[in-house]
C-alpha positions as CSV (number, residue, x, y, z in Angstrom):
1,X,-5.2,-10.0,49.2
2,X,-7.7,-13.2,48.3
3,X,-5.8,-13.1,45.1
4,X,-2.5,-12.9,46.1
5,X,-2.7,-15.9,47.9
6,X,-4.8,-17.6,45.5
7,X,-1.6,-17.0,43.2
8,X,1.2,-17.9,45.6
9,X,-1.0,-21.2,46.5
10,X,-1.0,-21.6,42.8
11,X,2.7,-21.1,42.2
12,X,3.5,-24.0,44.4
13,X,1.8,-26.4,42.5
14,X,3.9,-28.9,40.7
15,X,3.2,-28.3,37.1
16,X,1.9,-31.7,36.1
17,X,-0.8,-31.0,38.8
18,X,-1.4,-27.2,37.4
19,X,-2.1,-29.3,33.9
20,X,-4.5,-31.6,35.4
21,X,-6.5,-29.0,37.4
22,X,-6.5,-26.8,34.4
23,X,-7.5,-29.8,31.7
24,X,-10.2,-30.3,34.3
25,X,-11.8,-26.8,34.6
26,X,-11.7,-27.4,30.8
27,X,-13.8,-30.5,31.0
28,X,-15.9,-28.4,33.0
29,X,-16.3,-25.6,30.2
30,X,-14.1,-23.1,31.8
31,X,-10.8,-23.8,29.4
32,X,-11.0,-24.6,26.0
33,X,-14.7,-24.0,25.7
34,X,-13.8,-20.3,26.9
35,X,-10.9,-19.5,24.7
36,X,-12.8,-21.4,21.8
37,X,-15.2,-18.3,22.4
38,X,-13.1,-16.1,20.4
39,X,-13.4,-16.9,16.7
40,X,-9.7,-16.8,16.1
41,X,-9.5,-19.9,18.9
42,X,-12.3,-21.1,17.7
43,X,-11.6,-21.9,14.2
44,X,-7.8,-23.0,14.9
45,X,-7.6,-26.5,13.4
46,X,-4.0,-27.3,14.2
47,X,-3.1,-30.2,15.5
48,X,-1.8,-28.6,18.9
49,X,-4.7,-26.4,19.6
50,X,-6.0,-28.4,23.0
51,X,-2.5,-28.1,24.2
52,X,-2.1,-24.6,23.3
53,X,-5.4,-23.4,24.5
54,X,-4.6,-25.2,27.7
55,X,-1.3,-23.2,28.3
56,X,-2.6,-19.6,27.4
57,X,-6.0,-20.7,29.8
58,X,-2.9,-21.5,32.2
59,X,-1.7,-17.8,31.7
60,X,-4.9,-16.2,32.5
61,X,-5.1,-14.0,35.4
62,X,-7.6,-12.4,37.4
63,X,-8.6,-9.0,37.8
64,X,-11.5,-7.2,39.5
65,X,-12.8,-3.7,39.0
66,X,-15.2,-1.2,41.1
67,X,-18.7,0.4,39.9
68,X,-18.6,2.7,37.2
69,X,-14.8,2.9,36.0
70,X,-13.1,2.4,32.6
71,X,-11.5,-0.8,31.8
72,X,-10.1,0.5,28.8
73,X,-10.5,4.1,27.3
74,X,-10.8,4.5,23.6
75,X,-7.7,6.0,22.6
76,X,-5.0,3.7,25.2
77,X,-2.9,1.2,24.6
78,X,-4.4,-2.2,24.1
79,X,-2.6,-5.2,25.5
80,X,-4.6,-7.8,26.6
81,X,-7.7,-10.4,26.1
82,X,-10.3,-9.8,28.8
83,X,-13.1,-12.3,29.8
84,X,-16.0,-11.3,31.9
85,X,-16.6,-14.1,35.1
86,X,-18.6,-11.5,37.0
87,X,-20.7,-8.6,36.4
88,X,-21.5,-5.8,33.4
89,X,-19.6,-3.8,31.5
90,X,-20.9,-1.2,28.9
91,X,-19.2,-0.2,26.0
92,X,-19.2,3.6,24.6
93,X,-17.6,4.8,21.3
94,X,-15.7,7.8,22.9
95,X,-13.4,8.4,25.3
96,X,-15.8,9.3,28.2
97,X,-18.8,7.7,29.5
98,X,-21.2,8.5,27.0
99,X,-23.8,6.7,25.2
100,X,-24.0,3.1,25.4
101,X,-23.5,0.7,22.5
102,X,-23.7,-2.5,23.9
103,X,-23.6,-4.3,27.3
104,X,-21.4,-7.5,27.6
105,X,-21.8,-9.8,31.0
106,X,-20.3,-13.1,31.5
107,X,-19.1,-14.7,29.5
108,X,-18.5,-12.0,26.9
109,X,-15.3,-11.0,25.8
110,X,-13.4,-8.3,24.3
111,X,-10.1,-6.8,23.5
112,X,-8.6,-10.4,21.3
113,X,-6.9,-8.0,18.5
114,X,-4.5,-7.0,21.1
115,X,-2.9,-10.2,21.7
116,X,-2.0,-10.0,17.7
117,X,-1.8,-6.0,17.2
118,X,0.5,-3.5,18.4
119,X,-2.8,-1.1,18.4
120,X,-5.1,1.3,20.8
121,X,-8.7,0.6,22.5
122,X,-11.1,1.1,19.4
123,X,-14.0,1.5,21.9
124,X,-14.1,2.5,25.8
125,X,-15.5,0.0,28.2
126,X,-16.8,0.8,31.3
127,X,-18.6,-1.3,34.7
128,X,-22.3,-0.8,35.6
129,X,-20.9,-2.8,38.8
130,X,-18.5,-4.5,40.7
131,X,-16.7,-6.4,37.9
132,X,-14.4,-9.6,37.6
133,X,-12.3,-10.8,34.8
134,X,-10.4,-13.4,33.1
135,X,-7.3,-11.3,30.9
136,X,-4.6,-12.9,29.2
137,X,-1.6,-10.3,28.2
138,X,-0.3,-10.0,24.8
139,X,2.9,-11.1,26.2
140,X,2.0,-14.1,27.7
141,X,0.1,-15.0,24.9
142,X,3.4,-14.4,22.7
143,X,5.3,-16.6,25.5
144,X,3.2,-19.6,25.0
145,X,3.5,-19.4,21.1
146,X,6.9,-18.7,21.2
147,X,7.3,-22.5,22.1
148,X,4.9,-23.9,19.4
149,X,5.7,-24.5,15.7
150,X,5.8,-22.0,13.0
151,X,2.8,-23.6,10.9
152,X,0.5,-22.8,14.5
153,X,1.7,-19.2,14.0
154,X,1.0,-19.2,10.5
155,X,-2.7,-20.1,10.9
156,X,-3.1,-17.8,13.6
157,X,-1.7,-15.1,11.8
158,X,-4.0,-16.0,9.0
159,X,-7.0,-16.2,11.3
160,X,-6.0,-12.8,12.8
161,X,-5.9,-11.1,9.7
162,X,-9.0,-12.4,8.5
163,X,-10.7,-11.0,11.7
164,X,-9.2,-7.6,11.4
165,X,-10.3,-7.5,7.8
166,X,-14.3,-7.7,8.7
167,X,-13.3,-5.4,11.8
168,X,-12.0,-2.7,9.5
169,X,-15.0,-2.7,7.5
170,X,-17.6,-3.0,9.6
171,X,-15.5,0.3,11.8
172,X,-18.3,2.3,10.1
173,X,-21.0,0.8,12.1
174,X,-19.5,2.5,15.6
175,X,-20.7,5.9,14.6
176,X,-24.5,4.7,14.1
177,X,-25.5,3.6,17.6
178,X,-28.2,1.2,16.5
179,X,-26.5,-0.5,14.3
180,X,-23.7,-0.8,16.4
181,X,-26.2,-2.8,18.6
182,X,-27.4,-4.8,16.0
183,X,-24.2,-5.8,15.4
184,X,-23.3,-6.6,18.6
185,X,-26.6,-8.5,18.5
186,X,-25.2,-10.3,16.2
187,X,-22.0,-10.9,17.4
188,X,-23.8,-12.4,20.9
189,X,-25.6,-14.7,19.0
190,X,-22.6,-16.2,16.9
191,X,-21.1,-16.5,20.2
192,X,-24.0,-18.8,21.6
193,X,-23.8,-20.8,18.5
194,X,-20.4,-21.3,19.3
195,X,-20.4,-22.5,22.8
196,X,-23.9,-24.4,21.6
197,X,-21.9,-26.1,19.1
198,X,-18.6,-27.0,21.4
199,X,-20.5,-28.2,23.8
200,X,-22.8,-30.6,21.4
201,X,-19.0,-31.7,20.4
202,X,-18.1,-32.6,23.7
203,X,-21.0,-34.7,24.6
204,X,-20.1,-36.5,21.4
205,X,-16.9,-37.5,22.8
């Protein structure tokens, strides 16, 4: 109910002032800095990326989910970014609840090949307690492209492909569970670097 009329208090904001509040919460490292997380974000160079990034963060939507349930089951359709605000979630590389690869807590993310993929859940991800998210929908993420150039879709599109090119060959680390978590490790630590480096950007500016 808190989130219902979060939203309808929302929706009756005039949009110039939904742009300010949501530039703000960028200032603030919520916005940009969040979406920037993901590498395909991250590295977009065009010319429209604050704007852009600034309507899908204006997309986002929140979701919440009790103790030990699946977010996503190996195996489902996948259709949406998700951002972790509160709690953990552990990831498994079957359908059940089995043994754990990795934990991500805020502010990890997971799932950004379904905003570009018509695909399924490549791992199963499931809370070690109450959990709340960030998630943006492939469509809405389609719905604020649609109303941005060609050459922005291009790069994505590039970007994308790029990412699902290491994804595909590093698929054969899931079925070795410690190098899965090495490699998830890994992917943490790039993910620091990147919010290290944004935010050494801002104070620049």
């Amino acid at each position: 109910q808190k989130q219902a009329t979060r939203c309808m208090v929302w929706d009756r904001f005039p949009m110039v002032l939904k742009r300010q509040l949501a530039t703000h919460l960028q200032d603030q490292g919520t916005g940009d800095s969040l979406l920037g997380m993901v590498a395909v974000f991250g590295d977009l160079e065009h010319r429209d990326r604050h704007d852009f990034l600034l309507d899908l963060y204006m997309q986002m939507e929140s979701e919440t989910f009790g103790r030990a349930l699946p977010i996503a089951k190996k195996g489902d359709k996948a259709e949406r970014l998700f951002f972790i605000r509160q709690g953990a979630v552990h990831v498994t590389p079957t359908e059940e609840d089995g043994p754990n690869i990795s934990t991500l807590i805020a502010p990890d993310h997971f799932g950004e090949y379904a905003l570009f993929e018509d695909t399924v859940w490549e791992e199963s991800y499931w809370t070690d307690s109450f959990v709340e998210c960030w998630t943006l929908t492939r469509q809405a993420f389609q719905d604020v492209l649609a109303h941005y150039d060609e050459k922005l879709e291009e790069e994505l599109g590039n970007l994308a492909e790029a990412a699902r090119t290491v994804r595909e060959d590093t698929a054969w680390i899931k079925d070795q569970p410690r190098l899965a978590r090495w490699r998830t490790l890994l992917l943490k630590v790039k993910r620091k670097v990147r919010r290290s480096t944004m935010g050494d950007a801002a104070e620049k500016l």
